[in-house]
N, CA, C and O atoms as a GROMACS GRO file, in nm:
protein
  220
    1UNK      N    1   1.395  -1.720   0.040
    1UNK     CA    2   1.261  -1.770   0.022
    1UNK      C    3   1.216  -1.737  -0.120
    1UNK      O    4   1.294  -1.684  -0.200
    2UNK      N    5   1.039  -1.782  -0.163
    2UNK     CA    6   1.051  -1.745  -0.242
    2UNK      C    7   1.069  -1.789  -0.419
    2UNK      O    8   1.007  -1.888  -0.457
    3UNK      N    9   1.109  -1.752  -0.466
    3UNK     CA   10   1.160  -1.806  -0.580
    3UNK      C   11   1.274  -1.888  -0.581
    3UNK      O   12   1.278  -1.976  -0.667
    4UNK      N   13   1.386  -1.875  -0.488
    4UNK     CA   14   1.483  -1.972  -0.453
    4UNK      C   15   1.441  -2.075  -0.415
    4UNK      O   16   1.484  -2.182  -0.458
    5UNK      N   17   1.329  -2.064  -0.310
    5UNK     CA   18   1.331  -2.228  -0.248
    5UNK      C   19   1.162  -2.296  -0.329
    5UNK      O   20   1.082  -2.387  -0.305
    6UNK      N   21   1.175  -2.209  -0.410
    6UNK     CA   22   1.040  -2.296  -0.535
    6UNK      C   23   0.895  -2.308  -0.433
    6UNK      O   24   0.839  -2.417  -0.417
    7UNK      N   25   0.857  -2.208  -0.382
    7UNK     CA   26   0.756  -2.203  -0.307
    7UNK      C   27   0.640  -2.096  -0.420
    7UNK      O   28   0.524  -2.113  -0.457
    8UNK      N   29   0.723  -2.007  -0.442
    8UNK     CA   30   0.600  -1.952  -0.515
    8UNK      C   31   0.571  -1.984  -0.658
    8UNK      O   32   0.512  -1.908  -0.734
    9UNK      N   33   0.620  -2.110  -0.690
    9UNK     CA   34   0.628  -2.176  -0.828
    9UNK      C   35   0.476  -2.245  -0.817
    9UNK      O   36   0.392  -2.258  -0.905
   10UNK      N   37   0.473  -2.279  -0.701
   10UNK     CA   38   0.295  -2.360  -0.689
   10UNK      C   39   0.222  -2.318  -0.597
   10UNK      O   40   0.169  -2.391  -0.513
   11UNK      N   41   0.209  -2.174  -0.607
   11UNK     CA   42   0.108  -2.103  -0.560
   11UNK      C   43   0.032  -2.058  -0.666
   11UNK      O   44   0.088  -2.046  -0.776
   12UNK      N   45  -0.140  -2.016  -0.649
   12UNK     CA   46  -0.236  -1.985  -0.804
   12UNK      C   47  -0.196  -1.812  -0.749
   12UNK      O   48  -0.122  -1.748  -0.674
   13UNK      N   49  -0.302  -1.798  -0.842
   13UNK     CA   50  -0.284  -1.654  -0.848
   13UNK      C   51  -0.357  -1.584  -0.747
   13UNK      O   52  -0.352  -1.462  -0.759
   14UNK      N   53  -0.431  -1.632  -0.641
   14UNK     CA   54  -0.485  -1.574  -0.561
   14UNK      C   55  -0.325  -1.574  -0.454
   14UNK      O   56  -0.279  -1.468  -0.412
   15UNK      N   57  -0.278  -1.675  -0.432
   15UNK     CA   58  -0.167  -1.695  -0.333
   15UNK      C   59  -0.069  -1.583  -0.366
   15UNK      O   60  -0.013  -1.510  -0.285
   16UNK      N   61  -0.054  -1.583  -0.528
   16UNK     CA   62   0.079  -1.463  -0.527
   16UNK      C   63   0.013  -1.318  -0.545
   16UNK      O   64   0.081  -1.224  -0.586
   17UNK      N   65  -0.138  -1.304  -0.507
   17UNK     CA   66  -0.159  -1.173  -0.499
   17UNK      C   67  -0.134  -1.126  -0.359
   17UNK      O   68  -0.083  -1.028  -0.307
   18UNK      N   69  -0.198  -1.252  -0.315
   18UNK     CA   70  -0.172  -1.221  -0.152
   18UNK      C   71   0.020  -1.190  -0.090
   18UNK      O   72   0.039  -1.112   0.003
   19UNK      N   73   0.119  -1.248  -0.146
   19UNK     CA   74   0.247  -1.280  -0.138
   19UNK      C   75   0.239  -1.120  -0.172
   19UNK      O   76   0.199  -1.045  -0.083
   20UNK      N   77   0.272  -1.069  -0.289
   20UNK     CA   78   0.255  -0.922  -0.379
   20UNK      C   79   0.183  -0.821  -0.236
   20UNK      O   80   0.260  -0.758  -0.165
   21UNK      N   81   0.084  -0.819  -0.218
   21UNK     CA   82   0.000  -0.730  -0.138
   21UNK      C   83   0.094  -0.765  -0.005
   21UNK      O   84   0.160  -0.661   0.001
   22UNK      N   85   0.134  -0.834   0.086
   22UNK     CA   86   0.220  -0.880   0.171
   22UNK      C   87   0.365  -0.802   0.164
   22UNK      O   88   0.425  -0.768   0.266
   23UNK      N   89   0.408  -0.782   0.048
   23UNK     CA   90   0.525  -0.745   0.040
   23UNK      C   91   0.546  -0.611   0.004
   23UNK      O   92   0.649  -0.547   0.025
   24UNK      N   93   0.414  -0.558  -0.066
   24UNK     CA   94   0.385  -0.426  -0.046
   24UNK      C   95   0.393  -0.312   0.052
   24UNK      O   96   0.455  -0.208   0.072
   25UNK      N   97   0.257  -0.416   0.124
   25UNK     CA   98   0.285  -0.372   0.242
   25UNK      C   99   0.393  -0.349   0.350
   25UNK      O  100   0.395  -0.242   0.410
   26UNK      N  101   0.498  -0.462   0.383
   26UNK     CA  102   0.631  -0.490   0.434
   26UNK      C  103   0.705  -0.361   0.394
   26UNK      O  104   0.772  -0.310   0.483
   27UNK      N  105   0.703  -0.290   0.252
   27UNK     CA  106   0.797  -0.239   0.236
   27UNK      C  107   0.732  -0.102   0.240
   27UNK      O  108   0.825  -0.028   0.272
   28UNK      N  109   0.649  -0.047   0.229
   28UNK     CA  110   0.585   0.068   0.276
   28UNK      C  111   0.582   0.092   0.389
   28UNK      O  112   0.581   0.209   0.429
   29UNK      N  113   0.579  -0.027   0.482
   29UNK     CA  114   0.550   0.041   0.621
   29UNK      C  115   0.355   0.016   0.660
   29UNK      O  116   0.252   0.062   0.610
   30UNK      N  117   0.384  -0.077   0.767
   30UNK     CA  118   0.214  -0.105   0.799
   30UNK      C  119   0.148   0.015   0.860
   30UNK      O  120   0.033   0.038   0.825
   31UNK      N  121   0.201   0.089   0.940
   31UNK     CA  122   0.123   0.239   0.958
   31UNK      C  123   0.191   0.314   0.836
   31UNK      O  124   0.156   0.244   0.741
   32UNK      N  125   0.245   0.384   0.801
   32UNK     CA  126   0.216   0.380   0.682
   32UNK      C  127   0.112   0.400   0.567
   32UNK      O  128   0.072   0.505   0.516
   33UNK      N  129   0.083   0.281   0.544
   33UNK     CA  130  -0.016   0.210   0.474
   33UNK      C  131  -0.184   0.220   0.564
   33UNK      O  132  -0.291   0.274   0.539
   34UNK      N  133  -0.154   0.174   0.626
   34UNK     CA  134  -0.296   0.222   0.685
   34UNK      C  135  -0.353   0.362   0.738
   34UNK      O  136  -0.469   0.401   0.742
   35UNK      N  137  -0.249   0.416   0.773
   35UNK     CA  138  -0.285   0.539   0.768
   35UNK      C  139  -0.356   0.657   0.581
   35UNK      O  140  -0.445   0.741   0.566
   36UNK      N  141  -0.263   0.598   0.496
   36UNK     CA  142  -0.304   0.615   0.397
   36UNK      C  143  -0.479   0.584   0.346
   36UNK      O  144  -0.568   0.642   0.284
   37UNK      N  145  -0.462   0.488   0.399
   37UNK     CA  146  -0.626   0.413   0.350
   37UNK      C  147  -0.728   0.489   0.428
   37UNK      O  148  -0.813   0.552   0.365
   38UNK      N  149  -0.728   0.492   0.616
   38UNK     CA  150  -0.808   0.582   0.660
   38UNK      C  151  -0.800   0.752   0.641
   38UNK      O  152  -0.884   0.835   0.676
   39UNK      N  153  -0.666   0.772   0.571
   39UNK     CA  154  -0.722   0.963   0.576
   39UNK      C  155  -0.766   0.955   0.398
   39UNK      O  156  -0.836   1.048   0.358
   40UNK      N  157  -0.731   0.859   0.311
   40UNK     CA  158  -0.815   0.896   0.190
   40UNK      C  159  -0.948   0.860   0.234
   40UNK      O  160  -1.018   0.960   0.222
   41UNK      N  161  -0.996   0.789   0.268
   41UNK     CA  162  -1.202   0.772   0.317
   41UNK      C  163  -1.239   0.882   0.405
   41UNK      O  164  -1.361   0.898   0.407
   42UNK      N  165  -1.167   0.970   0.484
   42UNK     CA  166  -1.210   1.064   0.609
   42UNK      C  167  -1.231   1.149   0.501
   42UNK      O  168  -1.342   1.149   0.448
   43UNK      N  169  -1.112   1.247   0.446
   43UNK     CA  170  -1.043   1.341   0.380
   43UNK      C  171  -1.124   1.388   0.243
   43UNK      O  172  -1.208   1.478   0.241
   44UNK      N  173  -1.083   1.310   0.132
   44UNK     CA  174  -1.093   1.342   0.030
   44UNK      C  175  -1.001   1.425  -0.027
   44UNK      O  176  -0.899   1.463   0.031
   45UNK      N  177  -1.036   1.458  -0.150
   45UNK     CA  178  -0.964   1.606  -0.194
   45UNK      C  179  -0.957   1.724  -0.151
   45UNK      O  180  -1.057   1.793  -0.169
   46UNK      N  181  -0.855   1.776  -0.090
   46UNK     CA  182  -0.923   1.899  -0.052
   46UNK      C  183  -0.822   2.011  -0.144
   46UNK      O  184  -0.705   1.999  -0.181
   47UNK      N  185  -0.907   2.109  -0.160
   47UNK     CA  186  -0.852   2.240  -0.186
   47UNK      C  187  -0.866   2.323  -0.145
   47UNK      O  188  -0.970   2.370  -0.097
   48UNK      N  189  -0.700   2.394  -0.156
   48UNK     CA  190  -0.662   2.503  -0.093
   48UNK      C  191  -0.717   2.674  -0.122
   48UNK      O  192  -0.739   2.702  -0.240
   49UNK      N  193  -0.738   2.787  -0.015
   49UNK     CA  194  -0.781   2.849  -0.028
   49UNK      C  195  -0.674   2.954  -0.075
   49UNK      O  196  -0.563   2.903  -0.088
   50UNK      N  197  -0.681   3.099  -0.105
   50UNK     CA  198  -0.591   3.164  -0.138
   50UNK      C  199  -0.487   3.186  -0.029
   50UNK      O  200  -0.366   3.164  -0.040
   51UNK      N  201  -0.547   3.231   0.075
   51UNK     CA  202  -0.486   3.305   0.198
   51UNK      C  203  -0.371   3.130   0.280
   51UNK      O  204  -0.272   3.139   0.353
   52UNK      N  205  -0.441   2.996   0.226
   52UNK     CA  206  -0.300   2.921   0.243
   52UNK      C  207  -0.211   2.922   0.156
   52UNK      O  208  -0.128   2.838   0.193
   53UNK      N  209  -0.175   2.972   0.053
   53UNK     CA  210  -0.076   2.953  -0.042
   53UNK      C  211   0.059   3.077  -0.004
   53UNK      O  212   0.060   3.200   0.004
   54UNK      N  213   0.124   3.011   0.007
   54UNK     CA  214   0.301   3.130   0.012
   54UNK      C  215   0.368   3.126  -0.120
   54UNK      O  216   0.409   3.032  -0.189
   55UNK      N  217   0.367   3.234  -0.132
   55UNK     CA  218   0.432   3.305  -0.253
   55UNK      C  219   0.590   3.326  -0.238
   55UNK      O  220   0.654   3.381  -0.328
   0.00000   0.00000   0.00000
């Protein structure tokens, strides 16, 4: 598919962001990926206190 069969030759640039974001995703893994998105909005940064760190 693809570039072989000249499909994404006449797609605009909204189509091959979507194609790009699609294939992103595919290759990350859809949980994964979504899991990523909901624990960065829950979470944030967090930092560690002394008594978690191993020496």
């Amino acid at each position: 598919m693809g570039l072989s069969a000249g499909a994404t030759g006449v797609l605009g640039t909204s189509g091959k962001l979507v194609i790009i974001a699609l294939m992103f995703i595919g290759r990350v893994g859809i949980l994964s990926f979504g899991l990523a998105i909901i624990s960065r909005g829950r979470n944030g940064a967090r930092r560690l206190d002394d008594s978690e760190l191993t020496y």
